[in-house]
C-alpha positions in Angstrom: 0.4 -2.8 -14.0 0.9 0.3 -15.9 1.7 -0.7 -19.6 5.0 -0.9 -21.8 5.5 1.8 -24.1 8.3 2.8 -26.7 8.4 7.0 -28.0 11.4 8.2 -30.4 12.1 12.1 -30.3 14.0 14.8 -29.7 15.0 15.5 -25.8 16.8 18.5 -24.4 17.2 20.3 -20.8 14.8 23.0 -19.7 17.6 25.3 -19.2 19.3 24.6 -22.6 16.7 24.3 -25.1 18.2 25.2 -28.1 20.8 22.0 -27.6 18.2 19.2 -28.5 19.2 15.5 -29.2 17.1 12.5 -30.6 16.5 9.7 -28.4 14.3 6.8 -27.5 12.3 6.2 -24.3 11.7 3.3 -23.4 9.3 2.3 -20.5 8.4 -0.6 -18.6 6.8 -1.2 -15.0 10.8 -1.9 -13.4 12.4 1.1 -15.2 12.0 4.4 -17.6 15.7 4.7 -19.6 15.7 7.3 -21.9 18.9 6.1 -25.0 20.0 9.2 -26.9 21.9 9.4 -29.7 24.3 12.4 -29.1 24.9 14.1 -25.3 23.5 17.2 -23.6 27.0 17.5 -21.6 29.7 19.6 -22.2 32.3 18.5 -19.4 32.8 14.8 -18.0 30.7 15.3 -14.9 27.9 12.5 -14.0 24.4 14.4 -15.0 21.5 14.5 -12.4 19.2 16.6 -14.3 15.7 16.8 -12.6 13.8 17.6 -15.4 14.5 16.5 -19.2 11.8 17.7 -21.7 10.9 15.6 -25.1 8.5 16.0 -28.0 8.0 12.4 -29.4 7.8 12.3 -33.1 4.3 12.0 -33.1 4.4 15.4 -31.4 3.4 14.4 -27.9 4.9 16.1 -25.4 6.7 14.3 -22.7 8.1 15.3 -19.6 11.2 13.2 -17.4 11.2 13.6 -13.8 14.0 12.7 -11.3 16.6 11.5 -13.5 20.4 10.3 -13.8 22.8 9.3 -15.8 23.7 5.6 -16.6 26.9 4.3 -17.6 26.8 3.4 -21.6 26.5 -0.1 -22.7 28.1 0.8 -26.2 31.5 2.1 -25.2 32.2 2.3 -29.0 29.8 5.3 -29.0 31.3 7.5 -26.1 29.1 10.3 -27.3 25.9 8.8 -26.5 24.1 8.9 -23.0 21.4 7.0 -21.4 19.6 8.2 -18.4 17.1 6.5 -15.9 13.9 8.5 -15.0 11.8 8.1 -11.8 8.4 9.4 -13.1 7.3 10.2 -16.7 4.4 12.4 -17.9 3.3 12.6 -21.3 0.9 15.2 -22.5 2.7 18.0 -20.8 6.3 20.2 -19.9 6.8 20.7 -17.2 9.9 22.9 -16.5 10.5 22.4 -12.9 9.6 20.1 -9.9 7.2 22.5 -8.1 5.7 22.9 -11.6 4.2 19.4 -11.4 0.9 19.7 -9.8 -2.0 18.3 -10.4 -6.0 19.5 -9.9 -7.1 16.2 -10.0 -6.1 12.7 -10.6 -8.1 9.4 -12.1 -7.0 6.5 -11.5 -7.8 2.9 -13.0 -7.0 0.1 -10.0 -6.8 -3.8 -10.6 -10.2 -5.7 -9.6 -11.9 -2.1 -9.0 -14.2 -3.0 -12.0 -15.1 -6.3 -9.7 -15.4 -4.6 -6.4 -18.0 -2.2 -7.8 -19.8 -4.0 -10.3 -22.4 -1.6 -11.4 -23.6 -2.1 -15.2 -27.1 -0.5 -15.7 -27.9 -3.0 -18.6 -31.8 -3.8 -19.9 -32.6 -6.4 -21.8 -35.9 -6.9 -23.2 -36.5 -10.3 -25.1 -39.8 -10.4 -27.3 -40.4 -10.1 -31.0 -36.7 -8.8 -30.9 -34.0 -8.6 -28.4 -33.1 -4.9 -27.2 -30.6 -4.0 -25.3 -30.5 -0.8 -23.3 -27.3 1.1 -21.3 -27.4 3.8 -19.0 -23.7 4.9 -18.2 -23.8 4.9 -14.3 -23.4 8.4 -12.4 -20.9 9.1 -10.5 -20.4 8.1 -7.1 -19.1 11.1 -4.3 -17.1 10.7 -0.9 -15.4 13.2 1.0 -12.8 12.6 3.0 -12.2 15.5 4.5 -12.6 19.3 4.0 -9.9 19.7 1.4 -10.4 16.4 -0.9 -13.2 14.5 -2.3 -13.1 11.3 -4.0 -15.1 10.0 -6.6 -16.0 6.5 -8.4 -16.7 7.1 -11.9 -17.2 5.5 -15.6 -15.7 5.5 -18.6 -17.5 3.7 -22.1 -15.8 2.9 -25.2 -18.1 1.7 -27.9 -17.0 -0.5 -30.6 -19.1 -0.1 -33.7 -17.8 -2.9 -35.5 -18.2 -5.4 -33.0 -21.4 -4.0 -31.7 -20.1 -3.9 -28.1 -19.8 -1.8 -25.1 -17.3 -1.4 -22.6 -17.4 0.0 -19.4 -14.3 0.6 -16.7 -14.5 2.2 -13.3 -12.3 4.8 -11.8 -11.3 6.7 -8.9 -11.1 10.3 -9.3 -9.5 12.8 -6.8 -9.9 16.1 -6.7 -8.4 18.1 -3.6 -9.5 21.9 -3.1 -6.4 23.1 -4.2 -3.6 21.4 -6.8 -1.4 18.9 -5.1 1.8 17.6 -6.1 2.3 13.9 -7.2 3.6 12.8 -3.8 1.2 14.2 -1.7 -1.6 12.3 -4.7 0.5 9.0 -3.8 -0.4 9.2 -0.4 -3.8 9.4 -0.8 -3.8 7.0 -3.8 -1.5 4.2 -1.4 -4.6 4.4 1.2 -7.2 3.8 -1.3 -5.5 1.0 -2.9 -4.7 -0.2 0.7 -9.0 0.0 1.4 -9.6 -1.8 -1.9 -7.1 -4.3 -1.2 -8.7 -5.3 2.2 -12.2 -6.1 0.6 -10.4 -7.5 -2.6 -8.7 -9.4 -0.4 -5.8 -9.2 -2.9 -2.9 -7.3 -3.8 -4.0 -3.8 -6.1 -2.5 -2.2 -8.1 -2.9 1.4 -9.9 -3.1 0.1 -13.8 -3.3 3.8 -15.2 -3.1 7.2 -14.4 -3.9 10.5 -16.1 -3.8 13.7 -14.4 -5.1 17.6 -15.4 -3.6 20.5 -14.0 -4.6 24.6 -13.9 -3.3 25.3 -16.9 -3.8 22.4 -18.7 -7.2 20.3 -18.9 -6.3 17.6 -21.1 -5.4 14.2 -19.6 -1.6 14.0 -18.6 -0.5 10.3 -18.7 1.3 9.5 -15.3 4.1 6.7 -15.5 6.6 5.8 -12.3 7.9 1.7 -11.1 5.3 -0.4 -10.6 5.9 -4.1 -9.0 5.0 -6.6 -11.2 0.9 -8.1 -10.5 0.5 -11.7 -9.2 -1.1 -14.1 -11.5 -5.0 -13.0 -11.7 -6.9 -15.2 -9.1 -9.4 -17.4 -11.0 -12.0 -16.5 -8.6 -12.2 -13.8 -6.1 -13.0 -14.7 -2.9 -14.0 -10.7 -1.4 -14.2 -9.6 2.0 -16.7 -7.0 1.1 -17.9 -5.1 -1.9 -19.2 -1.1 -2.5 -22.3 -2.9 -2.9 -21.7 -4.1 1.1 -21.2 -0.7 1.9 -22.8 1.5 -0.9 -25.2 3.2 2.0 -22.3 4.2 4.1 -19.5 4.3 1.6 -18.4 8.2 2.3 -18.2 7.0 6.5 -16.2 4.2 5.8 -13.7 5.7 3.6 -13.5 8.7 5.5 -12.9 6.8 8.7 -10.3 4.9 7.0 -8.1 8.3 6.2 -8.9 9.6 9.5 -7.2 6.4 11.0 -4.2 6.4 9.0 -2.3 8.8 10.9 -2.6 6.7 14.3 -3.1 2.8 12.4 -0.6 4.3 9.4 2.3 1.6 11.5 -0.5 -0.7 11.1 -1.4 -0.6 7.5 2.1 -1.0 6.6 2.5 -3.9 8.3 -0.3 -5.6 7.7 -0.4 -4.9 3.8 3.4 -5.4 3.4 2.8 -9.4 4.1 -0.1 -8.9 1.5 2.2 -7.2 -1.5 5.4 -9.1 -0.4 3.4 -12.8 -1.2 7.3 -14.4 -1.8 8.5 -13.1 1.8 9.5 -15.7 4.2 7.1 -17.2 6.2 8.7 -16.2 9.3 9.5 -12.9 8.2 5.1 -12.7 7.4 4.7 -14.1 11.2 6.9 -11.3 12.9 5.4 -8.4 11.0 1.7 -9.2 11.5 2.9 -9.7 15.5 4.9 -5.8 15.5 1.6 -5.0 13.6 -1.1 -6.7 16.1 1.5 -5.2 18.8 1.2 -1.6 17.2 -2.3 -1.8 16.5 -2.7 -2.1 20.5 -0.4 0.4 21.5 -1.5 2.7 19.6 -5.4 2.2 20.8 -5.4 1.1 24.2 -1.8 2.3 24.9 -1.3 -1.1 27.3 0.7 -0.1 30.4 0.0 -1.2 33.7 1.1 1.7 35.8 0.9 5.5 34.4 4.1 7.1 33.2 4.0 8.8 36.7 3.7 6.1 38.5 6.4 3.8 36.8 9.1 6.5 36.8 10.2 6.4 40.6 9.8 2.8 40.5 12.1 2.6 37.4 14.1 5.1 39.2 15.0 2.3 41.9 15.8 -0.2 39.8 18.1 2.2 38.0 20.1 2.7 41.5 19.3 -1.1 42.2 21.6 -1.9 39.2 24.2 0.6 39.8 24.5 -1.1 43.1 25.4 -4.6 41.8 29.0 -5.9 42.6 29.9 -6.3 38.8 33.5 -5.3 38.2 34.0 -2.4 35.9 36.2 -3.7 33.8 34.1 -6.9 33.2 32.4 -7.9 30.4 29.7 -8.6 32.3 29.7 -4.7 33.0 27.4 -4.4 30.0 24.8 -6.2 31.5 23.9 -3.2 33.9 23.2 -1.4 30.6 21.7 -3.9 29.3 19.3 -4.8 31.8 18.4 -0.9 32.8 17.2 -0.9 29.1 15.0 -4.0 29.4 13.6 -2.1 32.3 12.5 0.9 31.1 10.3 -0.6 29.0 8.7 -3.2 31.6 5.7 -1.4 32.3 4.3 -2.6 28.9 2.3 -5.3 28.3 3.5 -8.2 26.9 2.3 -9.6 23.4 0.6 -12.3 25.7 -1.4 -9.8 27.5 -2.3 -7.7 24.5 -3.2 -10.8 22.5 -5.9 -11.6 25.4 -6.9 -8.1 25.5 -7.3 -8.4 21.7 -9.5 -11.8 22.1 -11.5 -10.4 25.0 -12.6 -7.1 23.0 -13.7 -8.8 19.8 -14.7 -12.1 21.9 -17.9 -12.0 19.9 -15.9 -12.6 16.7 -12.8 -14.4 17.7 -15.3 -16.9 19.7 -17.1 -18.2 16.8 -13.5 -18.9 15.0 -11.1 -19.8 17.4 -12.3 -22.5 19.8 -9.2 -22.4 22.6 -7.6 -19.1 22.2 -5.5 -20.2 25.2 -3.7 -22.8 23.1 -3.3 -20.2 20.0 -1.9 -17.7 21.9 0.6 -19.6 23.9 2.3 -20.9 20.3 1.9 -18.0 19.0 3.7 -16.2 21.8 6.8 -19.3 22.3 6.9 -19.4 18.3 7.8 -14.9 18.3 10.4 -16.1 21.3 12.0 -18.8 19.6 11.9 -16.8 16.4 13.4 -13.6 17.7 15.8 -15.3 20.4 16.3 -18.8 19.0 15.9 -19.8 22.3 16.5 -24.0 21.8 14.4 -24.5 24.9 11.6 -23.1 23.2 12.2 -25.2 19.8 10.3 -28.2 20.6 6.9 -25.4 21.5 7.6 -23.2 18.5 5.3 -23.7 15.6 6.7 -24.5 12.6 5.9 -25.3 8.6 2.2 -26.1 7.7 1.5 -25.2 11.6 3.4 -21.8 10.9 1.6 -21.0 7.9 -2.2 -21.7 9.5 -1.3 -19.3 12.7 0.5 -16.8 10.3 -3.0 -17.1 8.2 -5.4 -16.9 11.8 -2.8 -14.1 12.7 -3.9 -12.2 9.3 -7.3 -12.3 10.3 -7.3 -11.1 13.7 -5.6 -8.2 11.8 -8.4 -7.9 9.5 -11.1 -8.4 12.9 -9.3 -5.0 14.3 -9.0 -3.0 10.6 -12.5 -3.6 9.9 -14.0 -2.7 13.5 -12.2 0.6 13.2 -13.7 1.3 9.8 -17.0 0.6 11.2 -18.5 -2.5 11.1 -20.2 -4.2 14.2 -19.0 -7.4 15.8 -22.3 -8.6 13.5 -21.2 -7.6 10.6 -17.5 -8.4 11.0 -18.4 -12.3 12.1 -21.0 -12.9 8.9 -18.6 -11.5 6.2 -15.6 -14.0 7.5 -17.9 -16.3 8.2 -19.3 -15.9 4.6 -15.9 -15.6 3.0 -14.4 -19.1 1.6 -10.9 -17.9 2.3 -11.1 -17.4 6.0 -13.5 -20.0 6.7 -11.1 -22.4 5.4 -8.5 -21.1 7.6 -10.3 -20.9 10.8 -11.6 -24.0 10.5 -8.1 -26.0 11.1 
């Protein structure tokens, strides 16, 4: 979670920079509102400046992105004006949006220092204890022509308290600058690849950018969600140390997936950032995302488009031939039933479910001992939930049943995420089978 942070100044508008007013910004992870004492405006119209430029009285530059104006809490001091920004940068002025591009960014994630875990310590204990560091070197993937990625290491050392501290980073650094957006993309994936070994919610703590022109760090600022509660003990899925021979492969497959599995991801990692979502609301999205994942690699129709069209074409006419009277309610059903139709050459979630269990049977054998039984409630319990259906009440699952399938639903997700980064059925079985999390849950 990115921290707090409190600069007085002067502010003014890149386009007006001899009118300049004091101010205070004030920043936390829900909001950036900048308080000034005085008003850049000079009619009554609602400001949406993009940009609004500051030098805090320490002299650091500071640059507002994406603003607006807020209505004043003090109406005793109709002068004054208070405006929300989306994004802050402080080192830098930026004096238009396509000015803000970056060469590279670095960014420190929650639990990255865990994942990684390389400290080159040596300790040698005889007539006297010594104590020897080596500051890692860097670690390179590409993943792709235009943009590599790098883990690197940062050490503060403390003379008073004799210590050393290390923290780990990702640094990337595209071919050519990129703008903050297009960074966030990128960054959302890697947090997204952490997050499935982590096996918890991450989070970008800090962010510092340099640009063309200028090579100090920028501080990066925009709304973060607040983090969970630190886990006293992380239970991982997989570590760079797992995969620190084939790290570059993975992560590169990983980006090269997103634009087919991107449906997917989102899914699957909004249940895992959305911890307070309803329980049903979890069990429908990892279905659409099991559904999508799929789709989207086996496609799942039992006739080609070619094929089902002239069939489809008949039950079109079939319909239009029903004695149904125009003016009938019931008229609507035509319409209603051609649209069923249309789609009826896919397969159901019952059939992609088996499909599912029959390609990874290797894995989702040694976990689920009658996938018969799982995937009938978990079929009737997406009926009942999206239909209400009260025949299907009495076989819907519901409370501590819901939340075990929801859980065994999770990590069929995770069986398909982690055979299309690249692990073998092998692989995939021993790290669940390893992990204390899913062992716990596959064993109901």
């Amino acid at each position: 979670m990115m921290d707090k942070f409190e600069y007085e100044g002067i502010w003014w508008l890149p386009d007006k920079p001899e009118k300049q007013v004091p101010g205070t910004l004030r920043f936390t992870p829900n909001e950036a509102i900048l308080k000034l004492i005085g008003s850049f405006k000079d009619t009554k119209d609602t400001l949406k400046p993009e940009i609004i430029l500051g030098i805090s009285s320490n002299g650091k530059k500071i640059t507002l992105h994406k603003c607006f104006e807020t209505k004043p809490n003090n109406v005793s001091v109709p002068e004054s004006l208070s405006f929300y920004a989306d994004e802050v940068f402080v080192g830098a002025h930026f004096q238009k949006s396509e000015d803000i591009k970056f060469r590279k960014l670095c960014i420190r994630y929650s639990y990255l220092d865990e994942w990684v875990n390389i400290f080159e310590f040596n300790i040698t204990d005889e007539k006297e204890m010594v104590i020897k560091y080596k500051k890692p070197e860097p670690i390179q993937a590409s993943i792709g022509e235009d943009c590599k990625i790098f883990i690197v290491f940062r050490v503060t050392i403390a003379q008073k308290e004799k210590s050393i501290k290390q923290r780990t980073y990702i640094r990337i650094e595209p071919s050519v600058e990129k703008s903050l957006e297009e960074y966030r993309n990128i960054m959302r994936l890697i947090q997204n690849f952490l997050s499935l070994g982590v096996t918890e919610p991450v989070y970008p703590l800090t962010i510092t950018g340099t640009t063309e022109a200028n090579n100090s760090p920028i501080e990066i600022y925009y709304h973060s969600p607040e983090i969970s509660k630190v886990p006293k003990t992380l239970c991982m899925l997989f570590t760079f140390k797992d995969i620190s021979d084939r790290f570059e492969i993975l992560l590169k497959n990983w980006f090269e997936k997103a634009d087919t599995l991107g449906p997917v991801y989102d899914l699957y990692f909004g249940t895992l950032y959305n911890p307070r979502m309803y329980l049903q609301h979890q069990f429908l999205s990892l279905i659409q995302a099991i559904e999508a994942y799929h789709r989207r690699k086996f496609e799942g129709k039992y006739l080609s488009d070619d094929d089902y069209e002239p069939i489809y074409e008949k039950f079109k006419k079939f319909i239009n031939e029903l004695a149904i009277e125009p003016s009938s309610k019931e008229a609507s059903f035509k319409e209603a039933l051609k649209s069923k139709l249309k789609y009826g050459n896919e397969y159901s979630l019952r059939k992609r479910l088996k499909d599912l269990f029959e390609k990874y049977k290797e894995v989702v054998d040694h976990f689920i001992e009658n996938k018969d039984i799982f995937i009938n409630r978990v079929v009737d319990t997406r009926n009942y939930l999206t239909h209400y259906d009260k025949n299907l009440r009495e076989k819907a699952v519901d409370g501590e049943q819901l939340y075990y399938v929801t859980q065994q639903l999770k990590i069929v997700i995770v069986i398909c995420l982690l055979s299309e980064l690249g692990f073998n059925f092998k692989e995939i079985k021993n790290l669940l089978a390893k992990n204390r999390r899913y062992r716990y849950v596959f064993n109901r």
